[in-house]
C-alpha positions in Angstrom: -32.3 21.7 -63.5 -33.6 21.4 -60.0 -35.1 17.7 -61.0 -31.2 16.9 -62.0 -29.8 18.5 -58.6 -32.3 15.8 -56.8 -31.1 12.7 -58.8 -27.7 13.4 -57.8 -28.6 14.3 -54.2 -30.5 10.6 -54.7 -27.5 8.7 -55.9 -25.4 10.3 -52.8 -27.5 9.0 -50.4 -26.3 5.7 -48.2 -28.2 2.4 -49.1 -29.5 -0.1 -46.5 -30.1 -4.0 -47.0 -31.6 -6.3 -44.9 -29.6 -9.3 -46.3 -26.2 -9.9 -47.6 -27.4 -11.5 -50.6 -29.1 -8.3 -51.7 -26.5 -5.6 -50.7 -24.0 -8.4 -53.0 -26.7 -8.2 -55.8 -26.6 -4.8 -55.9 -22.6 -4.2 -56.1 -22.7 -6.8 -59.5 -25.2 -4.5 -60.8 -23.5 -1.4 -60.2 -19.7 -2.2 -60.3 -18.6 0.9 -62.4 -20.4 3.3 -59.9 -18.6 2.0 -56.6 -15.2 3.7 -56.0 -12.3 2.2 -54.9 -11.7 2.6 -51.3 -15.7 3.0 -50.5 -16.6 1.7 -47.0 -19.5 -0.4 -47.5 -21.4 -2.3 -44.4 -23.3 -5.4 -44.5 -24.7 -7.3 -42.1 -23.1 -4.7 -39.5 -19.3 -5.3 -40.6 -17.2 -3.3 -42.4 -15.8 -3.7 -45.9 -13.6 -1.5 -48.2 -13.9 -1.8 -52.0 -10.9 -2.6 -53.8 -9.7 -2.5 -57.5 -8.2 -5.6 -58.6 -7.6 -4.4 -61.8 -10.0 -3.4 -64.9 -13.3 -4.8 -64.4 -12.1 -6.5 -61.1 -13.6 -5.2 -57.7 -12.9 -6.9 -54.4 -14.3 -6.2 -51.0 -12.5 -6.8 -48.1 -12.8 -6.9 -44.6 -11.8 -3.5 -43.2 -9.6 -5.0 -40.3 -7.3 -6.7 -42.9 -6.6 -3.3 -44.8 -6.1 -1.6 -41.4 -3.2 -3.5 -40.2 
């Protein structure tokens, strides 16, 4: 049980990439486990996961969703 409670505790924590292309690599490998409205940063700017419908996930610039 206490093995389980640490793989979830290891799924919550935040990621870090040293290049776009590898933060981008990961999101097409794990589409279904990103939410929809999760902030995610690369490269030091700010992006917000959208659902563009089923199977459809777009990120955009957090500025544009702000205004």
């Amino acid at each position: 049980m206490e093995y389980q409670q640490c793989l979830e505790v290891e799924k919550a924590r935040s990621l870090q990439f040293s290049t776009g292309n590898d933060a981008v690599e990961w999101l097409k490998r794990n589409q279904k486990e990103l939410f929809a409205g999760t902030i995610v940063v690369i490269a030091g700017v700010a992006f917000v996961s959208l659902s563009a419908g089923p199977g459809f996930l777009i990120l955009a610039p957090i500025v544009l969703v702000a205004s």
